[in-house]
N, C-alpha and C positions, 0 to 999 in steps of 0.2 A: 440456630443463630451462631454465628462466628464468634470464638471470643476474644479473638485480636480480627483488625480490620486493616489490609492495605492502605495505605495514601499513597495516591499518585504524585510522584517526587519530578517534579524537573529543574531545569536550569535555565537563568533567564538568559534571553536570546537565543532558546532552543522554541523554533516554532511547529505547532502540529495541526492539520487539520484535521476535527471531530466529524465522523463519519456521519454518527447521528444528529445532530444539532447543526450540521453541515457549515460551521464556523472555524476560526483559525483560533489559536489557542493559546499564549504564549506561557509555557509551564512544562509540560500538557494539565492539562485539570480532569480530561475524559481518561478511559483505561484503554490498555493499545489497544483491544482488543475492535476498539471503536474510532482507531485513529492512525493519519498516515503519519510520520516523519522518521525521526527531527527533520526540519528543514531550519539553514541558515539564513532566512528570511521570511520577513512577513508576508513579501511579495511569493516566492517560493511555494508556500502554504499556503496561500489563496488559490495558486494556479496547481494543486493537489492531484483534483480530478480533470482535466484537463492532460495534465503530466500521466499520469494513469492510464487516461484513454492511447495516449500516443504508443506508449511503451505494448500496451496489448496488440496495438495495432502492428506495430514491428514484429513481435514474436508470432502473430497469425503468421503474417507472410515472411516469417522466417522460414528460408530455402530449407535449412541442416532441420527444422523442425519437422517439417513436410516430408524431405525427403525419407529421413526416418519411420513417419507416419505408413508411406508409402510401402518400404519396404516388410512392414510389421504387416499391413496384409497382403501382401502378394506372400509371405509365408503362410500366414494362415490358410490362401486356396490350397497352398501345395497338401 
């Protein structure tokens, strides 16, 4: 058993959405480890996973990504 315990410390108007509880959070109250932000908004913080999905989606079909991909095996055949 620990015998000091973190608290999760935020700042109000710092918004975070809880991964697990899949809720917006204004504090955080969850540990990062379970949580996106800050975001400057409650609205921000709702649209979390939404904003998440998009940004993976860009870096899939990011060219400099790929292209890089590309060249790491064509060395490997050599």
């Amino acid at each position: 058993m620990a015998l000091f315990k973190r608290k999760t410390v935020g700042k109000p108007g710092e918004w975070f959405y809880c991964l697990e509880h899949q809720k917006v959070e204004e504090g955080p109250e969850c540990p990062g480890k379970d949580r996106f932000g800050p975001y400057a908004s409650r609205e921000e913080a709702a649209h979390a996973m939404e904003t998440a999905h998009e940004r993976n989606l860009q870096w899939e079909t990011d060219s400099r990504w790929h292209d890089a991909s590309r060249r790491a095996a064509a060395e490997d055949d050599d």
